[in-house]
NUZADO-671131 format. One record per residue: y, z, x of N, C-alpha, C in turn. Coordinates in steps of 0.02 Angstrom, whole numbers, plus 50000, padded with zeros to 5 digits. Example, Ala and Ser with C-alpha at 12.3 -4.5 7.8 and 13.67 -1.06 7.14 Angstrom:
REM residues 2
497165039050660497755039050615498355039050660
498885035450642499475035750684500025039450645
REM end
This chain:
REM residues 428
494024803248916493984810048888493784809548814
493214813748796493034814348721493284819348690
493344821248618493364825248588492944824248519
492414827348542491664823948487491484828748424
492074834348424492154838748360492254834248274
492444827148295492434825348238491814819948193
491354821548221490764816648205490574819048122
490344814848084490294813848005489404819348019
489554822647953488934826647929488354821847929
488394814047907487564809747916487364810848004
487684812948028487224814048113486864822348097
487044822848049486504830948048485584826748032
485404823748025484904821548010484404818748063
484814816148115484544815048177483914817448208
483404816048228483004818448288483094827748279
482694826748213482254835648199481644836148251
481304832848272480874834048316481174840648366
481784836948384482114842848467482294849348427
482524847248369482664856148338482194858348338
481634856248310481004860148314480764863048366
480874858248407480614860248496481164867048501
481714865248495482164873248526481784876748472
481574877948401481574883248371481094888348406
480534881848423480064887448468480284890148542
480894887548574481144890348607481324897448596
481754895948537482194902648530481744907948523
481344909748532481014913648530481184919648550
481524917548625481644923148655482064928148634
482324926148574482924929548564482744935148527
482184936948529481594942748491481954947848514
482294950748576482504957648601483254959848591
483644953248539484134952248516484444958648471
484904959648451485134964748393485464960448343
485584956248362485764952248309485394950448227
485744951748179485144953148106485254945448067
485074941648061485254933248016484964933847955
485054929247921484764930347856484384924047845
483694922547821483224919747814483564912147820
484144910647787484494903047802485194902647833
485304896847833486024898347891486434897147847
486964901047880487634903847836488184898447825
488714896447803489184890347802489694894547821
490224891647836490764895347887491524895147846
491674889747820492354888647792492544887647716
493064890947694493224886047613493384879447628
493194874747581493324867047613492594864047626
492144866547644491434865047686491074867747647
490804870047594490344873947548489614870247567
488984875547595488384871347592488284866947662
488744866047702488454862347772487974868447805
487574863847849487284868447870487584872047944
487104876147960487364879148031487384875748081
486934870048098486614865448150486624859148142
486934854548167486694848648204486084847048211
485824839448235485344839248247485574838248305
484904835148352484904831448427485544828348443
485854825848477486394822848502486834821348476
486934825748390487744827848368487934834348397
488594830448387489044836948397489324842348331
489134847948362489134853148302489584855548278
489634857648225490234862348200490114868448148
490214873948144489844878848132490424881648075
490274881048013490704882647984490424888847916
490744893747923490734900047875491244903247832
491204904947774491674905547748491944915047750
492604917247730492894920947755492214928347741
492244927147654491684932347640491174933547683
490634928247690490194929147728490254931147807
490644931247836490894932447905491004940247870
490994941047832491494949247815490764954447804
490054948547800489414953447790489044957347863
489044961647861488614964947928487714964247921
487824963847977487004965647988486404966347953
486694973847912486364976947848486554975747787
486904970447773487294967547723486584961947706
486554958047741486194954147775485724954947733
485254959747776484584961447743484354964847662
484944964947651484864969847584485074965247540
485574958547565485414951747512484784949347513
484254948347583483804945547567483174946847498
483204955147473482874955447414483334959447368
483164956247303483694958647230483284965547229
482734966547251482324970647223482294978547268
482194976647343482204982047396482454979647459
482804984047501483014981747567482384980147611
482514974547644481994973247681481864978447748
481484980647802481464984747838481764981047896
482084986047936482404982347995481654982048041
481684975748086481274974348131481314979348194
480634981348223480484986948263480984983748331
481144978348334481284975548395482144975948399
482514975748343483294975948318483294981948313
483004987548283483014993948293483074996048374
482744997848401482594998748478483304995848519
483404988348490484014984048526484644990948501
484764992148438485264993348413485345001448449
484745005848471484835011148497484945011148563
484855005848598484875004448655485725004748676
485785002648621486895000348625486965007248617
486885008748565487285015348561486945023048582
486455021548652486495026548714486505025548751
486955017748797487235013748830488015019848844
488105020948914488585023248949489235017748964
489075014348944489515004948967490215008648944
490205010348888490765011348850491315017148879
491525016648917491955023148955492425024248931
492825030248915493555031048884493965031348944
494395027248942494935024548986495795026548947
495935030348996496585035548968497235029048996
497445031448948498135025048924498355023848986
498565028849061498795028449114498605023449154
498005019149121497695013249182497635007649131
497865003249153497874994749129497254993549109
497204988949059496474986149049496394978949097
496494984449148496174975249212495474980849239
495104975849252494214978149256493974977449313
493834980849389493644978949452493334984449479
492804982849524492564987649572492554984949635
492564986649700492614984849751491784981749777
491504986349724490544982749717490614976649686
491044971349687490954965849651490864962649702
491304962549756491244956749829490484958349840
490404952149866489624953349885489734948649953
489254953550007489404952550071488644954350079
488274947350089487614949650105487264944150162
487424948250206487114945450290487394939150297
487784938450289488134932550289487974924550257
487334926150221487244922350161487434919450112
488064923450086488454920950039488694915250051
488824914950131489264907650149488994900850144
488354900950144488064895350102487894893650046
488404897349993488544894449925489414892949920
489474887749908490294886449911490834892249881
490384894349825490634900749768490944905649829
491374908149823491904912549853491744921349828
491464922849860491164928949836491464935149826
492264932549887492504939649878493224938149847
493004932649816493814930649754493904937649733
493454943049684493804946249649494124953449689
494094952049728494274960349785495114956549804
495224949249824495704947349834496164945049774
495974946449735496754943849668496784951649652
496494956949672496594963049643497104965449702
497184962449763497304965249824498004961149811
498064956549800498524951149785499024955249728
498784958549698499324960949626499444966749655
498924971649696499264978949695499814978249750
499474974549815500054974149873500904970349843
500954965849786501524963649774501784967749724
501484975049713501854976349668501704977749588
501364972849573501004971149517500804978649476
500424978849510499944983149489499584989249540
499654995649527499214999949568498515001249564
498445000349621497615003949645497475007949563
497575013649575497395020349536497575017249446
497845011949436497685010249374497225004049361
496835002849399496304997749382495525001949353
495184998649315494775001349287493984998649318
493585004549348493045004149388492335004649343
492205001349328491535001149254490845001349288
490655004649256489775006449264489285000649282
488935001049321488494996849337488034995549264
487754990049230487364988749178486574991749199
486314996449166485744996649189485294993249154
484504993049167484014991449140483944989849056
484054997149034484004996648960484694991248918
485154993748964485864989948929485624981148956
485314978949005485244972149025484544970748953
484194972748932483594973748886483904972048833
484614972448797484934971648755484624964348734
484854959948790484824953248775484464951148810
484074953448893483624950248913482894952648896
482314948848935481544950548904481424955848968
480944957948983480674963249015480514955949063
480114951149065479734945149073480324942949134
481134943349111481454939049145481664943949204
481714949949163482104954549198481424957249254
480844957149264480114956549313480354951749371
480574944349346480484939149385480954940749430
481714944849430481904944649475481934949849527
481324952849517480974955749568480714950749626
480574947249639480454940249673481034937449717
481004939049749481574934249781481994928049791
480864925049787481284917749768481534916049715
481274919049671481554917649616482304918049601
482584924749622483034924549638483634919249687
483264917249718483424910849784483674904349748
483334904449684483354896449653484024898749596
484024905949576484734906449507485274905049560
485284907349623485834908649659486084902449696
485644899149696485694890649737485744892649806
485264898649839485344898849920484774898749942
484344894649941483594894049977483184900550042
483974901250084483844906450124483484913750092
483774915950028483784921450000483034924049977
482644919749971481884918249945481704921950018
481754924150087481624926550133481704931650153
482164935550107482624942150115482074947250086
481894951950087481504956550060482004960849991
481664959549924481804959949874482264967449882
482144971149897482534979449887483314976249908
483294972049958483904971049992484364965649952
483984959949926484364957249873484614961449810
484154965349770484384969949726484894971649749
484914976849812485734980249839486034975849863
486174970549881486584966649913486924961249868
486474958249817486584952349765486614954849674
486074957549667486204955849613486544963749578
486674970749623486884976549593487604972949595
487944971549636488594968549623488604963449563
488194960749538488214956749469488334961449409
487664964849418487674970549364488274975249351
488734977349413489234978549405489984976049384
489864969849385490014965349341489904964949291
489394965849244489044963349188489434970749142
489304975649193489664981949145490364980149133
490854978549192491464979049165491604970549102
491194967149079491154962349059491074965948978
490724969648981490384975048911490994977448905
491274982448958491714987548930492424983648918
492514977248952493114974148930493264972248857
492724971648804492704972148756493004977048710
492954982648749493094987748706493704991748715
493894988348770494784987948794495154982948748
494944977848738495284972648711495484975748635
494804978448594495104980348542495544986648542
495384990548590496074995048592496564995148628
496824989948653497314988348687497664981348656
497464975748644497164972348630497234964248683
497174967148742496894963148779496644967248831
496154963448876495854966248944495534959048986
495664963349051495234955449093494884960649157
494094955949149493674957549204493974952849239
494064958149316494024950849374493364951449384
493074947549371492404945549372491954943349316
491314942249292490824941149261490754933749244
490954930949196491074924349180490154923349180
489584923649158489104919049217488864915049155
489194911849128488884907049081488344904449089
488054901849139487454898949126486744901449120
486924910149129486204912949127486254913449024
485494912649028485554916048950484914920748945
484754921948880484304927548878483424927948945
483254919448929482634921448989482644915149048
483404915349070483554910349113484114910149142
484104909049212484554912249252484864904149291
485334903449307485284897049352486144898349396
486364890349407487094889249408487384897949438
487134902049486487404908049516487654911249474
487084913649407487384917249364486454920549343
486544927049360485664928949366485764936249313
486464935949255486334938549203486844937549140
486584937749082487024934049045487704940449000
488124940549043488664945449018489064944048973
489244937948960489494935148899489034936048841
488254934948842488044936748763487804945448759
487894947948819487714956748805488514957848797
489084956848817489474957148784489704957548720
489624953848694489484952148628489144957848570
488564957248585488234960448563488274968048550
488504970748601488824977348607489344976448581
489804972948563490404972548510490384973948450
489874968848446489304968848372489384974648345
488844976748372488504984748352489104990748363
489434991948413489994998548428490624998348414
490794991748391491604991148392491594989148320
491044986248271490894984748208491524979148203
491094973248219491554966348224490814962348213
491164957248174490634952548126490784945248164
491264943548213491564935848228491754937248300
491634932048320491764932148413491974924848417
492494920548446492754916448481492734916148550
492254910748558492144909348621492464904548652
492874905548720493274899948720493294897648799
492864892848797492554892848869492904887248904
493064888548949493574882649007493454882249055
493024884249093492614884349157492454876349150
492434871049189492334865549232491584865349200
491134870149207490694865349186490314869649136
489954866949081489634868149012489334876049034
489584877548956489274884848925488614885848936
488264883548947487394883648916487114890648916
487074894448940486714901248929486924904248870
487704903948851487814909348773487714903248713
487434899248737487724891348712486984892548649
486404892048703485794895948678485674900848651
486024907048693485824915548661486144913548585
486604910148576487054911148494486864905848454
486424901348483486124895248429486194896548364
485874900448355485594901448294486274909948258
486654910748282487194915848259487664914948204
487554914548156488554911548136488944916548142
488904921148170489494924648182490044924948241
489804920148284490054917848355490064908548350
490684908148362491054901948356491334898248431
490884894748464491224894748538491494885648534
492094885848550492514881748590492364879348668
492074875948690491764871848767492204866148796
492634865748822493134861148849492814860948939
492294854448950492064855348984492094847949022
491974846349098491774838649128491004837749113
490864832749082490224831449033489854827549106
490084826649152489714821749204489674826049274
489614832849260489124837749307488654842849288
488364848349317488024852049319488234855149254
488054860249221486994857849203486744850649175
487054847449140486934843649088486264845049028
486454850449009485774853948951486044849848877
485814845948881485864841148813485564846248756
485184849248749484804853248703485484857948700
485694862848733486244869148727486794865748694
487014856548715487784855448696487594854848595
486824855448570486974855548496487104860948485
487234864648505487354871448483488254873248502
488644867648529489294869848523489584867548460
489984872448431490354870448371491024865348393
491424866448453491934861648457491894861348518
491534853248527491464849548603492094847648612
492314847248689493104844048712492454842648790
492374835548771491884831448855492464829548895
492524830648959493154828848999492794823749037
493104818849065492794815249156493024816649215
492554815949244492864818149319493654816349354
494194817649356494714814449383495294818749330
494844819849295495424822949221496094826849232
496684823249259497354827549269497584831649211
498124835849245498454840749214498654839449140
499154834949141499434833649083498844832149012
498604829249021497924826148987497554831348997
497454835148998496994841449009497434846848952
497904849448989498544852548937498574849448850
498514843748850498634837948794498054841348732
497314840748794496774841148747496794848848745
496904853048773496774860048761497274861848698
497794860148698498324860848643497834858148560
497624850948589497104849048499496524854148492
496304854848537495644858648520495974867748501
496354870548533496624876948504496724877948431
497104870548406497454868348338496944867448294
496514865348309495974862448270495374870748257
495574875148297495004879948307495344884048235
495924881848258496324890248199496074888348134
495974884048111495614881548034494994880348016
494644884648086493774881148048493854891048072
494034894048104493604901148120494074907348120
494204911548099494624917548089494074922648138
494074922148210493994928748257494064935248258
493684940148272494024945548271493844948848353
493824944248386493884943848460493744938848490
494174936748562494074931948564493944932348643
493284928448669493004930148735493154923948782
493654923148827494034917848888493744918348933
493434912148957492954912049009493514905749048
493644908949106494344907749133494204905149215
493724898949210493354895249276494124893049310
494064896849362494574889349403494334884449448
493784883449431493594878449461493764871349433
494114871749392494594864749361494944862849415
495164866549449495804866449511495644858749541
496104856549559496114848449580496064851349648
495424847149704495004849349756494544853449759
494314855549693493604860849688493214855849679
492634857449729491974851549756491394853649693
491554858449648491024855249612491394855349550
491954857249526492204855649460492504847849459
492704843349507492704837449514493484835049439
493794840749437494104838849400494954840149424
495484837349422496224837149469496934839949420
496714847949398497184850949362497314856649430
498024856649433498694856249454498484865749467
498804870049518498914879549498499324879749480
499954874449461500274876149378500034875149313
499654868949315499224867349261498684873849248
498354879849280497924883549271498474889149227
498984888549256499384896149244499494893749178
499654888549150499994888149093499324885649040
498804886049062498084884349012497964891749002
498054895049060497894904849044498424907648982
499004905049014499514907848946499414903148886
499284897348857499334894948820498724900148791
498164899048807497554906548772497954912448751
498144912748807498324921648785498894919548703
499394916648723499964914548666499374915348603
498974908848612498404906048534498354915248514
498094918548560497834925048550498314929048498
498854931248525499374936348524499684932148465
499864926048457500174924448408499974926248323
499184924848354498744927948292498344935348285
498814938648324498444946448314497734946948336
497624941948372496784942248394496504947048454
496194953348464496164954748545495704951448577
496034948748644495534945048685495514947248762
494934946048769494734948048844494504942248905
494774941748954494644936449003493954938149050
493764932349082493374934049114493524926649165
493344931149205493454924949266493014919449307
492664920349311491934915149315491984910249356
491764902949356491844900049427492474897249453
492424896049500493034893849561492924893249636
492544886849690492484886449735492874887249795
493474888149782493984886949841494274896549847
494394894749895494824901849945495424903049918
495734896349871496574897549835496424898949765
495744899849741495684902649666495944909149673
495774913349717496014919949703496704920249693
497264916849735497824918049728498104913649675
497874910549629498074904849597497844909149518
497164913849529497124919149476497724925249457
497844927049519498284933149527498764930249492
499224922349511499704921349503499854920949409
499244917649383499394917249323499184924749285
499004930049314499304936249287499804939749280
500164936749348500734938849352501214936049301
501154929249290501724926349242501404929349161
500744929049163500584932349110500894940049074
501124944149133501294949549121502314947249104
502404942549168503094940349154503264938149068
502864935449047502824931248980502904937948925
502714944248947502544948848899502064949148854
501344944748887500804943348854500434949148865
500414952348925499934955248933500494961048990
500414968248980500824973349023500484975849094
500714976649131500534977649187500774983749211
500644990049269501104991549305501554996949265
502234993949293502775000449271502724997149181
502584992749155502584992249103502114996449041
501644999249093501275005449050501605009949018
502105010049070502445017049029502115023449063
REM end
């Protein structure tokens, strides 16, 4: 097991060639709302002057100091000249109106929990699903799991808007959002070969509107968190899509339109990303390359799927696991890397991407943590959270097996036992 957060500033020098290569990547990030300022920002007192980036095959650390985290957008641009504000770009304009005539944002009356589900999340399509190991109708069963024990009622769960077009435009291109008109195309994000055969209208309704409905309550969990100050989608998680790339059964990227809509509507300058899913971030890993206002944490098994060597320069605090990685030693490293986060980044939300596919016997997380070991990695987050006044929102993301659902439910339940998070008759 690594923990490669501590590599010396002479590896920033490394193999500029590949930065260069991503710069012309990043390109895509043209439909972004996000505003940067002509150089990259430094993150911490202590660190004065590092830069934002790594090179090639260091590991990054993204450090800003309190002021500068405290500048917005338009802060931004109006340092870039002593003389006149620079004009906002036609493309950040458009992004920024796009958020705020976005329906995502629903007012949700105190009487219903900030837990996030629609019954449009299971996806039941011709019996296709069953040839992806992914468990499709996990999130209908940990919701079914809390209301039947009690937990929690039906009538206080929160049913969020499908993401439409313009709100997916936030962060994706028109270009990506075309391609999955295609089926096959679609066939290859989803890893089901069959699906490339299905006539596109029917994947839309069958596959990917249940995503999108996802992707909304992923947005609006955001905006629960700060007024509540926690919330959890059962659902979204899809880390590996990013702005013009879809893969790993994740065909939209709800973690960085998340975000983004935070950005702009909730007027928050810092996002903590704190990703624990089994296997690497890469889609927000990319969309935030180039961000300093988003700080993500990746505690990941470095010896499966994706392996995007290019995306891991862009994590600020790598935790590489190996395949076999037990509980205790898992617990061990999540405890250093939490400790180590509280002194490089002051959050003002913090986004839990909450894979159980860690679970010891999940065939593709390949890694042997314990469904006590999950319950007490969920509360140790939430604790980091609440101890520091931070609101954070979960998201649930991968998990191959039929006992994720009940192994999710369960650590809500102790979650609510803990008094981390209220449930139920605890509304009041």
């Amino acid at each position: 097991m690594q923990n490669t957060h501590s590599k010396t500033w002479g590896h920033r020098c490394a193999k500029g060639a590949a930065r260069h290569q991503f710069t012309t990547e990043s390109s895509r990030h043209r439909n972004r709302c996000s505003s940067l300022p002509p150089f990259r920002a430094t993150r911490a007192a202590g660190f004065p002057g590092r830069r934002r980036r790594r090179c090639a095959g260091a590991a990054t650390i993204r450090l800003v100091s309190n002021a500068t985290r405290a500048l917005s957008s338009s802060h931004w641009r109006r340092m870039a000249s002593s003389s006149s504000p620079a004009p906002v770009p036609a493309g950040e304009s458009l992004c920024q109106k796009r958020i705020l005539s976005s329906r995502l944002y629903l007012e949700v009356p105190p009487s219903k929990a900030p837990v996030i589900y629609s019954p449009a999340y299971d996806i039941s399509f011709l019996g296709l699903e069953k040839l992806h190991p992914f468990d499709s109708a996990k999130w209908g069963r940990i919701c079914r799991y809390l209301t039947r024990e009690g937990h929690l009622e039906k009538k206080q769960l929160v049913e969020p808007l499908e993401a439409c077009k313009e709100d997916l435009l936030v962060v994706h291109t028109e270009e990506y959002l075309k391609s999955l008109k295609c089926s096959f195309r679609v066939a290859n994000i989803v890893e089901v070969p069959p699906v490339s055969l299905v006539p596109n209208w029917i994947v839309q309704k069958k596959l990917l509107y249940p995503f999108r409905k996802q992707v909304g309550g992923s947005i609006l969990s955001a905006k629960l968190a700060l007024e509540r100050g926690w919330a959890i989608n059962v659902g979204g998680g899809f880390h590996h899509c990013s702005a013009q790339e879809g893969g790993g059964f994740c065909a939209y990227a709800d973690i960085s339109l998340c975000i983004q809509f935070a950005f702009v509507r909730l007027n928050i300058s810092s996002v903590l990303i704190i990703d624990l899913d089994a296997h690497q971030g890469n889609g927000h890993e990319k969309d935030f390359a180039h961000d300093g206002r988003v700080y993500i944490l990746d505690m990941y098994n470095a010896g499966i799927y994706p392996f995007d060597f290019t995306a891991m320069q862009y994590i600020d605090q790598k935790v590489e696991l190996v395949s076999g990685t037990e509980t205790d030693e898992y617990l061990e490293q999540l405890d250093k890397a939490l400790e180590v986060s509280k002194s490089r980044f002051q959050p003002q939300l913090i986004v839990y991407n909450a894979g159980t596919d860690i679970l010891d016997g999940d065939p593709l997380g390949r890694l042997k943590i314990s469904p006590e070991g999950v319950v007490t990695r969920d509360e140790k987050v939430f604790r980091y959270a609440k101890d520091r006044n931070i609101p954070l929102l979960m998201l649930t993301s991968g998990g191959y097996m039929k006992s994720s659902a009940r192994v999710i439910a369960d650590s809500i339940i102790n979650l609510s036992n803990k008094n981390l998070i209220e449930l139920g008759s605890q509304l009041g």
